[in-house]
C-alpha positions in Angstrom: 140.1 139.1 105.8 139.3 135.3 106.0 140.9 133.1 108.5 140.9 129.1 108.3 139.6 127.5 111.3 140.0 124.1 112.9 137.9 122.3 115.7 135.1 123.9 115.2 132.1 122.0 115.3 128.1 122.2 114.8 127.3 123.0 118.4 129.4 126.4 117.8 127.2 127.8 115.2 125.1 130.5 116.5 122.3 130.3 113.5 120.8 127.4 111.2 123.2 127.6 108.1 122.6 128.8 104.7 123.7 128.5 100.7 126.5 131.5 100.4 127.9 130.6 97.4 125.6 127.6 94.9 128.8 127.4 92.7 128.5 125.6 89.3 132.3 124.4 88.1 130.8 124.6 84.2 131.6 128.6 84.1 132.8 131.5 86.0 131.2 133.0 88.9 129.9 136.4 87.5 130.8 139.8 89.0 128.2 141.2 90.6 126.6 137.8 92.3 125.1 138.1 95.0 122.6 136.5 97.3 121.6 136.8 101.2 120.0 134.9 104.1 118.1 135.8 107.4 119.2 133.8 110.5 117.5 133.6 113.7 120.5 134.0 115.7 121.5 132.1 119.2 123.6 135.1 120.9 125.9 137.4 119.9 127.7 137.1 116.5 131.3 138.6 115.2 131.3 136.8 112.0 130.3 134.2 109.4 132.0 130.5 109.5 131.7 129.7 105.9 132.8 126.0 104.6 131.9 124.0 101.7 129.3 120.8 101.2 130.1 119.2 98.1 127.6 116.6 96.4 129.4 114.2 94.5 126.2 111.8 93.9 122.4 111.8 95.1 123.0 110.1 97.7 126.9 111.0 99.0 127.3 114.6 100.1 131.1 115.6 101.4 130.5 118.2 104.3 133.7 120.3 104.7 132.3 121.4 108.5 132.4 117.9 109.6 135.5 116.7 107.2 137.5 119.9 108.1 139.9 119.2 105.4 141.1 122.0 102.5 141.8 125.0 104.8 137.9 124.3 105.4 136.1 125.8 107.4 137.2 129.5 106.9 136.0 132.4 109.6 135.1 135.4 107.7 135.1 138.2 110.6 132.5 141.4 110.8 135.2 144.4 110.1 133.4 147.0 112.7 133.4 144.3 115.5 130.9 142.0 117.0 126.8 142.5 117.5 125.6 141.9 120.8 122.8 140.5 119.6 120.5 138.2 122.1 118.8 134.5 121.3 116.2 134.9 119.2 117.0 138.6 117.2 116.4 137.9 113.1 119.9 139.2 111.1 119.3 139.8 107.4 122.6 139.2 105.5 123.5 140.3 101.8 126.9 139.7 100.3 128.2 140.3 96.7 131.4 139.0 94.6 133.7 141.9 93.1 137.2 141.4 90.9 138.2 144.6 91.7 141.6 143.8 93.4 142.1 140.4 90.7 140.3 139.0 87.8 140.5 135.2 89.4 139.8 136.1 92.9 136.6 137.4 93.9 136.1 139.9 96.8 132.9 139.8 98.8 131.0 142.5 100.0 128.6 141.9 103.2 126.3 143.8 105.0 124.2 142.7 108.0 121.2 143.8 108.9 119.7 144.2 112.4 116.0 145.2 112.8 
């Protein structure tokens, strides 16, 4: 489940952002990708506000969180409910890109970590 977003701004995010997805348009995204990202979070968190930032020259970057245009930002949801975590707490997150519902469209697999 992913859920586009408007009005959302900067001083909503709950931890300093980080790369999901480093996408290159030359070839496919692989099955099996994956990366992951610790946050030092600000409060409690029920899911991951994912968007895009496209560069388009060395000096012109096109931030899709401050733009909000393409169904951009999207809200991608923790499915067993938010973690009442407090200011401060570290959250290790992995994620991983499947095609096992569709060749074209890539499922993700997260899962969060809490020490």
């Amino acid at each position: 489940l992913r859920l586009c977003v408007h009005g959302v701004g900067r001083e909503a995010l709950r931890a300093t952002p980080a790369t999901f997805e480093d996408l290159d348009f030359r070839g496919e995204l692989p099955d099996g990708y994956s990366g992951g990202a610790t946050f030092t979070v600000t409060g409690p968190v029920d899911g991951f506000l994912l968007w895009t930032e496209v560069t388009v020259a060395d000096d012109l970057v096109v931030d899709y969180l401050d733009a909000q245009q393409g169904w951009l930002p999207v809200f991608l949801p923790l499915p067993d409910g938010p973690l009442a975590l407090t200011a401060g707490t570290p959250l290790a997150v992995r994620w991983r890109c499947e095609y096992a519902s569709h060749p074209q469209f890539p499922d993700y697999v997260v899962d969060v970590m809490t020490p």
